[in-house]
Each structure stands twice: as structure tokens, then as C-alpha cells.
Backbone bond lengths (Angstrom), bond angles and torsions (degrees), N, CA, C in turn:
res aa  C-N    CA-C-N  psi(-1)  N-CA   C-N-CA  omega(-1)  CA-C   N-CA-C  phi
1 X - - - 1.462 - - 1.534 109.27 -
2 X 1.365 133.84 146.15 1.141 145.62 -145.29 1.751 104.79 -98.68
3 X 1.144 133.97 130.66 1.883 123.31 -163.04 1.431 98.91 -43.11
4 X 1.386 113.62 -71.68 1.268 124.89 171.09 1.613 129.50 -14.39
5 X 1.217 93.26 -51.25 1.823 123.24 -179.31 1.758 89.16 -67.04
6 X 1.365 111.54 -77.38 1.208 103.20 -160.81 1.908 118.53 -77.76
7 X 1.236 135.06 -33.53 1.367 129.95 137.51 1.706 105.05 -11.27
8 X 1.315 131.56 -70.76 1.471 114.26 -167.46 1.524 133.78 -84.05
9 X 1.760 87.42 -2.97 1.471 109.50 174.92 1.730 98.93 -64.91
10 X 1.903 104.28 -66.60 1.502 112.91 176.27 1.200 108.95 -21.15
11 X 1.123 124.21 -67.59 1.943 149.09 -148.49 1.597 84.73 -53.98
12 X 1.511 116.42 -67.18 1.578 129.14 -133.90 2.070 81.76 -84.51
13 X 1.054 108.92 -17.75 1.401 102.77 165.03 1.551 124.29 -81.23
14 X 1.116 112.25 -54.98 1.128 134.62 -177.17 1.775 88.17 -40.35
15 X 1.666 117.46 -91.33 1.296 111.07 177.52 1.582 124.40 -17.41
16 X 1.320 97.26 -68.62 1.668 99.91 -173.69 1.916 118.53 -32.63
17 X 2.111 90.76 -52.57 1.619 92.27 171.45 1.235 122.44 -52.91
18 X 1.722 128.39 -40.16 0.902 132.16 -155.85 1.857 104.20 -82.17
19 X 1.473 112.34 -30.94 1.159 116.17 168.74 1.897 119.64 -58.13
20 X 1.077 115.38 -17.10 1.321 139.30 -176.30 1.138 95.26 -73.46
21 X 1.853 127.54 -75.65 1.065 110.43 -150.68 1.686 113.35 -125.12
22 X 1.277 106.77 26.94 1.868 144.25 148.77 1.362 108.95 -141.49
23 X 1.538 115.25 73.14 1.294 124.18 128.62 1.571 133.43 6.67
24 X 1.371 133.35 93.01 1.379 128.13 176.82 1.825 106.89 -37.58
25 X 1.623 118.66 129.93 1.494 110.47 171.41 1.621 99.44 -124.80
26 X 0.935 85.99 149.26 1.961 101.30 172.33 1.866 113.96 -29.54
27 X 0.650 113.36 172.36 1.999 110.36 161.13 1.079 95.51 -127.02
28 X 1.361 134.93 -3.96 1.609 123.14 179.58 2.150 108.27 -95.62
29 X 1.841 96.79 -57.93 1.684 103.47 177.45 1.165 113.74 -93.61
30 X 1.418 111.55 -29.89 1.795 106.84 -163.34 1.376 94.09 98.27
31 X 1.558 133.78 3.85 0.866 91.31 -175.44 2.047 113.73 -107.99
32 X 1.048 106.55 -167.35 1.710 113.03 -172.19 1.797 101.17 -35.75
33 X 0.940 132.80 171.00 1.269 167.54 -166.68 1.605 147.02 158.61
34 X 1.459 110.58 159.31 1.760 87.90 -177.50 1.648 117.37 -103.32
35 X 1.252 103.13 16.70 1.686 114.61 174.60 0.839 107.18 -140.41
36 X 1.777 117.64 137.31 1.638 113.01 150.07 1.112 126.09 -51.09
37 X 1.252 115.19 162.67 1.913 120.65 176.88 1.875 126.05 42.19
38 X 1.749 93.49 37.75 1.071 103.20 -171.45 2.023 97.76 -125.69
39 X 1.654 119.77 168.77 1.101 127.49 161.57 1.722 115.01 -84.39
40 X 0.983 120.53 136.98 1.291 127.39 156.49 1.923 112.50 -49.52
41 X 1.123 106.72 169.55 1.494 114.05 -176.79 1.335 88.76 -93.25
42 X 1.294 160.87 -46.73 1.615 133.37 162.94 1.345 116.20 -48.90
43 X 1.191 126.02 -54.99 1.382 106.65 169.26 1.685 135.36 -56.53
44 X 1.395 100.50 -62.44 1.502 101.50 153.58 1.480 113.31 -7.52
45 X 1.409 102.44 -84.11 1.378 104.75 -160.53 1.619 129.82 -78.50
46 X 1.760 93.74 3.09 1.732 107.50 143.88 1.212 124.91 -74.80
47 X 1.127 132.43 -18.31 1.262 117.83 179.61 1.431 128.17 -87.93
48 X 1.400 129.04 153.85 1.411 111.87 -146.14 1.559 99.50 -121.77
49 X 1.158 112.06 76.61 1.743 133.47 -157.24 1.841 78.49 -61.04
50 X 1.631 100.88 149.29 1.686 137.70 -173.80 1.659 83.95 -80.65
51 X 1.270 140.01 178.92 1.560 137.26 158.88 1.715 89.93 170.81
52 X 1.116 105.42 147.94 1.540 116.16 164.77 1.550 120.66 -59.46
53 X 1.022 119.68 127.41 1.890 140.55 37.22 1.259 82.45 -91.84
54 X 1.728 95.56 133.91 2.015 109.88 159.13 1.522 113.73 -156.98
55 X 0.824 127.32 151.44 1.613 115.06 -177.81 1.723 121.20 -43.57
56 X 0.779 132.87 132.14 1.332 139.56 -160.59 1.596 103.80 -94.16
57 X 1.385 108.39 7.67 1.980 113.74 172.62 1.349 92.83 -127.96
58 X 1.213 127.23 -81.86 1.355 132.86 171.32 1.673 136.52 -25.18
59 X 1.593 93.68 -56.60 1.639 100.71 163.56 1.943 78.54 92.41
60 X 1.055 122.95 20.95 2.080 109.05 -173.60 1.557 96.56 -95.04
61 X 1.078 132.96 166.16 1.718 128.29 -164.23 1.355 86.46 -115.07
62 X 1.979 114.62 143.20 0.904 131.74 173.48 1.671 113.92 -97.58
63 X 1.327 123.43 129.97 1.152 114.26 -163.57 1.889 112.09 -97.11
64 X 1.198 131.72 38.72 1.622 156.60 114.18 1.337 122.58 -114.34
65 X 1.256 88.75 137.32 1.744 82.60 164.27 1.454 118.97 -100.80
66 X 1.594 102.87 146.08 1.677 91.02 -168.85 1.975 97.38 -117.55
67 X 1.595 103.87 8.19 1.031 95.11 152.76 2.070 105.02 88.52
68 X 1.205 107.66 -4.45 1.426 104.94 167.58 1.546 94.44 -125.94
69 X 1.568 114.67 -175.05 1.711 107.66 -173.60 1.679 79.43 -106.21
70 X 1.461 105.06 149.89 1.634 113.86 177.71 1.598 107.88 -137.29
71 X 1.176 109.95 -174.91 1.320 105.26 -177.35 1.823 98.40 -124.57
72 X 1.362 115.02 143.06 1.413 110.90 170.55 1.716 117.81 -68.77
73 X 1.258 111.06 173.70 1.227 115.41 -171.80 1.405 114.09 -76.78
74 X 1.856 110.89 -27.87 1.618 105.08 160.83 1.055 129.33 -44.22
75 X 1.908 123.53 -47.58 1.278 146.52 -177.22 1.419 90.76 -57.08
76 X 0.557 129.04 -77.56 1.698 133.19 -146.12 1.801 105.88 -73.99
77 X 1.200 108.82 -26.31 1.718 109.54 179.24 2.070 98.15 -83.54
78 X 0.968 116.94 -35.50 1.479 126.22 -174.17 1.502 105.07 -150.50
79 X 1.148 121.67 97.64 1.559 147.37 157.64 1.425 91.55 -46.22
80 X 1.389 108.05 137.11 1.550 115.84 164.26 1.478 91.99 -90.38
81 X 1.774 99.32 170.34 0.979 125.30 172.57 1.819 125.02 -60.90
82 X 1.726 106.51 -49.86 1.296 100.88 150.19 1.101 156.24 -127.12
83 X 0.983 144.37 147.98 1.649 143.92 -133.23 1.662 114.76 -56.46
84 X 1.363 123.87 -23.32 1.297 104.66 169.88 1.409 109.98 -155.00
85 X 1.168 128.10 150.77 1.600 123.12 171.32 1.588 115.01 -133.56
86 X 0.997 114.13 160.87 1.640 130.79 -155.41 1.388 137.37 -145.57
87 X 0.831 128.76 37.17 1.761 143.07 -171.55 1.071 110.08 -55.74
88 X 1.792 131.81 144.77 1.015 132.24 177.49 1.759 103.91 -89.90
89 X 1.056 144.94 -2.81 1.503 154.48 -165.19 0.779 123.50 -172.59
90 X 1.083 120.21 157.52 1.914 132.77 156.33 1.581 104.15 -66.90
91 X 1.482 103.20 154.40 1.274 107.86 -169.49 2.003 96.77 -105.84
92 X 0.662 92.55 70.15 2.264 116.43 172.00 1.319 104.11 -132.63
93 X 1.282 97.80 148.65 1.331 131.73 158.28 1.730 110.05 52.98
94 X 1.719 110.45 -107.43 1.515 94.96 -174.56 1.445 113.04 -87.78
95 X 1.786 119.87 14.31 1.631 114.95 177.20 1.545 95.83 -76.94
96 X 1.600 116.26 -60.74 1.503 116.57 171.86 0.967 124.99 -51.32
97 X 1.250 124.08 -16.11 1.922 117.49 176.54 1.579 103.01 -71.90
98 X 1.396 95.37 -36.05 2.494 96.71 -166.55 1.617 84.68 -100.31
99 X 1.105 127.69 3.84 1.847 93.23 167.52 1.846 102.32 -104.79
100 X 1.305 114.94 -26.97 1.421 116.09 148.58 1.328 120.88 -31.31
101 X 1.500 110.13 -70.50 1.653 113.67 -169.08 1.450 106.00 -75.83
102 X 1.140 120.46 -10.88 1.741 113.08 163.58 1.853 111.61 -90.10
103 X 1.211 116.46 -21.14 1.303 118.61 -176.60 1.548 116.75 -77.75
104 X 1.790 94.56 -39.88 2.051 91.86 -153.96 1.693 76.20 -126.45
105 X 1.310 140.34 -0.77 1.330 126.04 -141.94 1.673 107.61 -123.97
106 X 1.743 91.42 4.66 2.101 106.04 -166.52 1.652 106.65 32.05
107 X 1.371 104.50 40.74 1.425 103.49 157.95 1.644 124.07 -114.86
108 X 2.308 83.70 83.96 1.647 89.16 -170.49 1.592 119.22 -84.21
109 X 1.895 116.23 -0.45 1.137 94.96 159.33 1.946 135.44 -77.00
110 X 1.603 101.10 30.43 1.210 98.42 179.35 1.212 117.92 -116.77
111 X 2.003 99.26 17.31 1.462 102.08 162.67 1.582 118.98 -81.79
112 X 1.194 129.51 -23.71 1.362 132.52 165.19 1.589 123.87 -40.57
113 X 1.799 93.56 -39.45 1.802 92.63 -159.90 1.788 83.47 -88.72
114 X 1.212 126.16 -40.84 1.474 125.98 -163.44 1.824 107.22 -58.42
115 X 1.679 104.18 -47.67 1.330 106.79 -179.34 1.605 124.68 -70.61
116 X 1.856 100.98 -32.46 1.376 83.39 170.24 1.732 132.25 -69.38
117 X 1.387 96.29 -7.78 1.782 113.56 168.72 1.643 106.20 -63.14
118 X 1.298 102.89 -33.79 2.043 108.21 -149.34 2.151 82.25 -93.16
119 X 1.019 117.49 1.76 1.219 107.79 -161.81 1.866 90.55 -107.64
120 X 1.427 123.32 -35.44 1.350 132.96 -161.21 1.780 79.00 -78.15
121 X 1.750 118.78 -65.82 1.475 109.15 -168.65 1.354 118.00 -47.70
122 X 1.444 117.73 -48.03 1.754 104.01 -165.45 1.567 105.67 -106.23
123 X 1.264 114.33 48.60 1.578 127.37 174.92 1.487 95.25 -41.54
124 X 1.491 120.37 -65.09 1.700 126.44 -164.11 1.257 107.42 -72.83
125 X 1.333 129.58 1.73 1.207 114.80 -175.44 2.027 89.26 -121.14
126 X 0.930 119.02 -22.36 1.785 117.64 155.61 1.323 117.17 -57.55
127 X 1.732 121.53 -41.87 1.101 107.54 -175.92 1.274 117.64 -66.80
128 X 1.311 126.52 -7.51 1.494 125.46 -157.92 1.447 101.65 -118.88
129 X 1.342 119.47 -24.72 1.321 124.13 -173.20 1.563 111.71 -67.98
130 X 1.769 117.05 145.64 1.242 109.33 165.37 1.033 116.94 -140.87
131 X 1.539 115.31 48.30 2.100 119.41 150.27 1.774 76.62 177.63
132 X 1.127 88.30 164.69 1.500 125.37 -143.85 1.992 95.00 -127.91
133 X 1.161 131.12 113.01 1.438 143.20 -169.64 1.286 91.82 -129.98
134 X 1.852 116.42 124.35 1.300 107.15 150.78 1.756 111.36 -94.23
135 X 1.131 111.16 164.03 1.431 114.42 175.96 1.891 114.06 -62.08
136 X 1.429 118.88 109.73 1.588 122.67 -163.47 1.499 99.52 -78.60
137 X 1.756 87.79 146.84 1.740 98.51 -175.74 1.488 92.52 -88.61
138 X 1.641 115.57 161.63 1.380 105.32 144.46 1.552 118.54 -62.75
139 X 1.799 99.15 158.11 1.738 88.28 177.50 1.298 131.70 -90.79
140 X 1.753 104.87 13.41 1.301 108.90 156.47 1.322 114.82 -72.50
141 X 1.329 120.60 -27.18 1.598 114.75 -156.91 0.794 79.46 -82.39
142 X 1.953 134.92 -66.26 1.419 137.45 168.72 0.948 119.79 19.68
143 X 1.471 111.80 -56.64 1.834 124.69 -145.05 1.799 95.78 -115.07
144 X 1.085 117.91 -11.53 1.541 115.41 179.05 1.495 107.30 -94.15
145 X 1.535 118.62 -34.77 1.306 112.28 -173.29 1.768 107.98 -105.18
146 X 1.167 95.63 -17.67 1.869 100.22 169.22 1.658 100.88 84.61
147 X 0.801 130.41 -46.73 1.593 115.99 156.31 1.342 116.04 -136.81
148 X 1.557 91.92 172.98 1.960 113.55 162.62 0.866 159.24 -93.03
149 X 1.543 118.99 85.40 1.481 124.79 -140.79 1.550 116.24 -69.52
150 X 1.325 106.16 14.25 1.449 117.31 -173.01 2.065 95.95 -98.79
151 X 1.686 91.65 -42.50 1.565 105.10 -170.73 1.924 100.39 -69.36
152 X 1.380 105.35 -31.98 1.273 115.66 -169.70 1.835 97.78 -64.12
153 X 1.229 126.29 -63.90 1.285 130.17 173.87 1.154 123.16 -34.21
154 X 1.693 112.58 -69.21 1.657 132.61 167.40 1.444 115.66 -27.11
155 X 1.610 106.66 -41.15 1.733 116.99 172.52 1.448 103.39 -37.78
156 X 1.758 102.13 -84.42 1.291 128.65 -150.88 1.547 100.33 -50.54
157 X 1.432 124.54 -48.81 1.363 133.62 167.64 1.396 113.63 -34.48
158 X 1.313 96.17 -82.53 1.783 97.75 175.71 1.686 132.45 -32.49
159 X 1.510 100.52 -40.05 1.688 110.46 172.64 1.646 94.79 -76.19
160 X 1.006 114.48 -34.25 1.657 97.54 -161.84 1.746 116.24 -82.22
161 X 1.182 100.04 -13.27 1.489 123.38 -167.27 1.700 117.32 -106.49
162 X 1.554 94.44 -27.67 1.420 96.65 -177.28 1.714 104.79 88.25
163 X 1.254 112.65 -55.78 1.688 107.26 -176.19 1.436 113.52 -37.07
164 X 1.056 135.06 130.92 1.203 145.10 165.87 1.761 124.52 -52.11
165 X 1.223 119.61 113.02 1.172 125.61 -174.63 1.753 117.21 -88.15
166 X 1.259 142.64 103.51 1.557 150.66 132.83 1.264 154.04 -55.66
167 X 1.494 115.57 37.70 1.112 136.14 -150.87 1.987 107.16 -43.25
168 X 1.203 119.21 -7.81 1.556 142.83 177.38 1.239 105.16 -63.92
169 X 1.531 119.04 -65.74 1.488 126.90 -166.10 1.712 113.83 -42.33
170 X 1.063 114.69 -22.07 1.428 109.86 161.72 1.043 116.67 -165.20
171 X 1.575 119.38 155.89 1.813 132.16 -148.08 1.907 86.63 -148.41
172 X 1.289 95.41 133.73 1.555 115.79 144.28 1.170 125.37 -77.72
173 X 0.919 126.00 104.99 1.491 135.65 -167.53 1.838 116.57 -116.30
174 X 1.129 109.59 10.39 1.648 132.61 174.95 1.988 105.66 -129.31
175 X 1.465 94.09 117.26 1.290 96.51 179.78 1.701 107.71 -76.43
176 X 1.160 130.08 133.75 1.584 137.76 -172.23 1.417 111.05 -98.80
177 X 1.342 124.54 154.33 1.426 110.59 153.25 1.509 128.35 -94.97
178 X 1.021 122.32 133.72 1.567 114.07 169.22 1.735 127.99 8.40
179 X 1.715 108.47 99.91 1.759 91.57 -169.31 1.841 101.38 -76.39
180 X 1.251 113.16 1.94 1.736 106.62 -178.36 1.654 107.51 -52.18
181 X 1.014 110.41 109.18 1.684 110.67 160.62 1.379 98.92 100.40
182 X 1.212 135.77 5.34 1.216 124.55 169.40 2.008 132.74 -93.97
183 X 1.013 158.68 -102.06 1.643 123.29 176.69 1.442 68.80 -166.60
184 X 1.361 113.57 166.10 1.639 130.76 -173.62 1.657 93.86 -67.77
185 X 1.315 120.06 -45.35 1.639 122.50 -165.51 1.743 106.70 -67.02
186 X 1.543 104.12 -39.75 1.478 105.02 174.85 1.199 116.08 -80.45
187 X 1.206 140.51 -35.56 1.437 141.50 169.85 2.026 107.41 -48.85
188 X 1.210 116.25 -48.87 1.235 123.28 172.81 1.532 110.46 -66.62
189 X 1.216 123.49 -14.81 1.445 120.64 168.22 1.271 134.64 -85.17
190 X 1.540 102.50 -41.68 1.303 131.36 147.27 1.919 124.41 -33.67
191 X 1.532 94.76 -43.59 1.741 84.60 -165.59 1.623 108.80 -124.92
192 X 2.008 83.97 18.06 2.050 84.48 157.58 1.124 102.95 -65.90
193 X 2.003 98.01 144.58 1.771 96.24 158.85 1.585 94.22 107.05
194 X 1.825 121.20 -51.20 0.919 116.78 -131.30 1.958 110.67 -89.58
195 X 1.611 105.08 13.19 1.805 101.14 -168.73 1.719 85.56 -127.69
196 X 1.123 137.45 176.45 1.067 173.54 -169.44 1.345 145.73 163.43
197 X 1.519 126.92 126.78 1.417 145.79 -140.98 2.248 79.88 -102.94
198 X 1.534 108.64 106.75 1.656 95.69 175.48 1.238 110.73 -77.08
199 X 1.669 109.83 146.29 1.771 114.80 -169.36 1.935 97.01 -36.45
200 X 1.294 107.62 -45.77 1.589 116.44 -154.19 1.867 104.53 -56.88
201 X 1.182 110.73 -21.36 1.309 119.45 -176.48 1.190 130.37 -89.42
202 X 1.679 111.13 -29.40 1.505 140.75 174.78 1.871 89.62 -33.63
203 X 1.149 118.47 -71.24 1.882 105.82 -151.63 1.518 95.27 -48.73
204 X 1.494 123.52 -59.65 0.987 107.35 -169.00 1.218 146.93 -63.73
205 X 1.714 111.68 -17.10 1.529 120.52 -174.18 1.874 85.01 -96.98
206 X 1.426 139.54 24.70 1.314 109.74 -168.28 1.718 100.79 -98.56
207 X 1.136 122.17 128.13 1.818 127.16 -174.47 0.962 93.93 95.15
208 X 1.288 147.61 -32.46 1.892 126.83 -156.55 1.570 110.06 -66.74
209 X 1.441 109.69 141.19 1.191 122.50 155.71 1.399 114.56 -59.16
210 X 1.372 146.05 122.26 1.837 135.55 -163.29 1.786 95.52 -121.64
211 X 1.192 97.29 151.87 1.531 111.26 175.30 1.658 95.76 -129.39
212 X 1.457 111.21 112.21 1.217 112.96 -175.96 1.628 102.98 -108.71
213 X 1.597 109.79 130.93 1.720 119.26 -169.04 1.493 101.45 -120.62
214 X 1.607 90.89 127.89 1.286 99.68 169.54 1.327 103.22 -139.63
215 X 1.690 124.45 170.43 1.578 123.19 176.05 1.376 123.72 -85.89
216 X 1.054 106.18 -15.97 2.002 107.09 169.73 1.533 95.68 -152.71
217 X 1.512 108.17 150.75 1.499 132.23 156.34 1.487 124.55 -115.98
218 X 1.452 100.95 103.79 1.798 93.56 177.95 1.323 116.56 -95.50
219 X 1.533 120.85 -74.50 1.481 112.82 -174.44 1.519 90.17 -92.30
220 X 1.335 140.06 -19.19 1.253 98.15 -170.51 1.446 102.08 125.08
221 X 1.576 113.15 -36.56 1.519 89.71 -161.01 1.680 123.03 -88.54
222 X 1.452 112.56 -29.16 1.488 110.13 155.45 2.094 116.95 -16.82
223 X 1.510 79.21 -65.05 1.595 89.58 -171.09 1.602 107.83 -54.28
224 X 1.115 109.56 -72.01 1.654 109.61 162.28 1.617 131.48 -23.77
225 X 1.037 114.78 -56.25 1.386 133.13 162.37 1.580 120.74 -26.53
226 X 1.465 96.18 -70.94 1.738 134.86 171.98 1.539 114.20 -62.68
227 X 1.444 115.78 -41.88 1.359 124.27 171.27 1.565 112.90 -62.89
228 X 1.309 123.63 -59.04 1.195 138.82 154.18 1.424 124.70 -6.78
229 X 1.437 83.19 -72.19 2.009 96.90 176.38 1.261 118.35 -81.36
230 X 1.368 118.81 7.99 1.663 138.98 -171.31 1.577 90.77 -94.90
231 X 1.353 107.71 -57.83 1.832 116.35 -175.38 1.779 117.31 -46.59
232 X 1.640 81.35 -53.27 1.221 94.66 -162.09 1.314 120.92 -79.10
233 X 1.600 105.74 -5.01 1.824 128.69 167.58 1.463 111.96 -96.89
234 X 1.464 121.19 23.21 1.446 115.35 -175.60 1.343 125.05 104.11
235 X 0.969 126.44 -49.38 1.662 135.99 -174.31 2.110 104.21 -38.86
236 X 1.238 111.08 143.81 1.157 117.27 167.48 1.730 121.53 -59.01
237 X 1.539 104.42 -64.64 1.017 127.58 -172.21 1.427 107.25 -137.88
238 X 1.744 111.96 177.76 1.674 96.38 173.76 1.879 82.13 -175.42
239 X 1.566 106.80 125.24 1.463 118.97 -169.49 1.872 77.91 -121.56
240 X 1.472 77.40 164.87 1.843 90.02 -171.92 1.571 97.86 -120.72
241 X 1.542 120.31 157.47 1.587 131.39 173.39 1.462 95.96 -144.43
242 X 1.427 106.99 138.69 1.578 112.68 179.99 1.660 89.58 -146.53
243 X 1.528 116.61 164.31 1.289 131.77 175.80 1.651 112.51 -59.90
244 X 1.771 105.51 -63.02 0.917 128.42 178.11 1.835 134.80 -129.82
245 X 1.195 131.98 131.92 1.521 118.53 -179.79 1.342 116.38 -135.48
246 X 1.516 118.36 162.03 1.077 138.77 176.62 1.590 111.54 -48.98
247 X 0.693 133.07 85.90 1.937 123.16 165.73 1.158 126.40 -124.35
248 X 1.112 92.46 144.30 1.684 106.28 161.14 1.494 125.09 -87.96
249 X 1.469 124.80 129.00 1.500 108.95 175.88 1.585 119.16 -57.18
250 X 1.266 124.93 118.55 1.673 115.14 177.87 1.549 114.23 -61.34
């Protein structure tokens, strides 16, 4: 048998044993399954996947379809900052349980199963994209939670997509407080000031189309914020992809 040949024989063994005596479990219950880093079919079919008709700025799901692409009435009363956004879910039930256990729970192998989801939703906004930004922690938070589940995502994306990932092109450089519980107007008050494009980075982010990744989108203003200082550091354009977001059906 050929090294090659037999090396993947080992491997395809090795797994099988290991499937024996660590069992594939859900990433949503824990419970049984026939793949690692996969949902069970109860979970699965809790989750309340984003899909067209949806606002064509927003990425929020319209609840008829009328069969042309439209924009919701948010979009159109207040234009975000960047041109398109894309979530694979609503952020209920089992989307918030696995962006939890990847956020507060150091369960970073559940950036693989989440991103290869975030990679199927914003396919059209990958094809066009050319560098890959996750949304930057401060490096206090940095240093309290030990990583970035935004940087953790952006990874899996980047290998899966090919687009090139730069986690450099922009830094928070204003420590924030917590946007939990705060109102769309205060959250935007909160995180003026708070992103910056460093001089050292300018050549490279200057013209690029940017795909900025983060793990949830609620009101919006993170993304805005970050988009902002993306513009104003060079970038052409800059569309957003998140796992999961806040919506309302339009």
C-alpha cells in the first residue's frame, strides 16, 4: 500500500475509534448526532434561518413576498452606513444559545460550524468582497475574554472563501461600555470615536471592497460605527455578514 494510501487509511481509522468512544454531540443540545460540529435535526429545525424576500440593505426578512427585491422602511428612513448586510438567522432561541457558547463559553470550536453557515448566507456579498475585517475588540476586553469571536469567525470565512482576511485594517482604540440594554440612539453615542483605520494600514485597505464579520447584529450601530472608520480609512465600500441578528419581520 502506497504511504499516502496507508497514512489516510490510519486517519479514517483513527476517527472511526475516536467516534466510538467520543460520540459526535449536537453544538446546539449535546445531544447524539452523526457528525461532529454539526446541529441535530431538532435543533436545525429551530432555528429560524434569514432567506429571501429580505431587505436588500438591511438583510431583515420580509414577511410576503412581493416578488421584486425591495428595501424595508428602516433602509429607506435611515440608510446605514454600509451597503449591505446578511445574517444567517435570527438571533432566538438555538442561534443565541451557540453564539453564547462561542462568545462567553470559550467554545471556539463552534466557530467552524457557525461560519460555514455565515459563508453559504453572504455568498453574494463574498463574491464581491476583497479582504475580510472582523469587527476589533478593545484590548482590554481582548485581554479579559482572551479572544475574538468576531476574529474567530472571520478565520473560518477567509479559508472557506478564499478572500483574504486582515484583522489590522481596523482597531478599537476607545474602550466602550457594554451595548446590552442600551437604545439604538445610545449605543451610537457610546461607540463614536470608538474604530480607527491605523495610518500603517491606510495603503492597504485604500479601494478595497471590505466584508466586515461580526457574530450578531442588533440595531446596527457597531456595524455603522466600524463601517464609518472603514470609509474614512480608504476602503471603497464595506457590506456586513454576521451569524445571527436582531429583526423584525417587515
Amino acid at each position: 500500500m502506497p504511504k499516502g494510501a496507508a497514512i489516510a487509511a490510519g486517519a479514517s481509522a483513527a476517527r472511526v475509534v475516536l467516534g466510538i468512544v467520543y460520540p459526535p454531540t449536537c453544538i446546539g443540545c449535546g445531544g447524539a448526532t452523526g457528525e461532529p460540529h454539526s446541529l441535530c435535526a431538532r435543533c436545525w429545525s429551530q432555528i429560524a434561518f434569514i432567506e429571501r424576500p429580505f431587505c436588500e440593505r438591511l438583510g431583515t426578512p420580509f414577511a410576503i413576498d412581493l416578488g421584486m427585491p425591495l428595501l424595508s422602511p428602516a433602509a429607506i428612513a435611515e440608510p446605514p452606513v454600509f451597503e449591505r448586510a446578511r445574517a444567517v438567522a435570527r438571533y432566538d432561541d438555538v442561534a443565541r444559545r451557540l453564539v453564547h457558547r462561542l462568545k462567553y463559553g470559550d467554545r471556539l470550536e463552534l466557530a467552524r460550524a457557525l461560519a460555514t453557515m455565515m459563508v453559504r448566507s453572504g455568498a453574494e456579498l463574498l463574491a464581491e468582497a476583497q479582504v475580510i475585517v472582523p469587527v476589533p475588540l478593545h484590548r482590554w476586553r481582548l485581554w479579559w475574554r482572551r479572544f475574538n469571536q468576531a476574529m474567530a469567525l472571520a478565520s473560518v470565512v477567509s479559508k472557506a472563501s478564499g478572500v483574504p482576511c486582515d484583522p489590522f485594517l481596523l482597531a478599537r482604540v476607545k474602550p466602550t461600555k457594554p451595548q446590552v440594554g442600551l437604545s439604538k440612539a445610545q449605543r451610537g453615542e457610546n461607540l463614536q470615536g470608538a474604530f480607527r483605520v491605523p495610518a500603517e494600514a491606510r495603503p492597504r485597505l485604500e479601494g478595497k471592497r471590505v466584508l466586515l464579520v461580526d457574530d450578531v447584529l442588533t440595531t446596527g450601530a457597531t456595524a455603522n460605527a466600524a463601517s464609518r472608520a472603514l470609509l474614512r480609512g480608504g476602503a471603497r465600500a464595506v457590506d456586513v455578514l454576521a451569524f445571527a441578528r436582531v429583526a423584525e419581520a417587515g
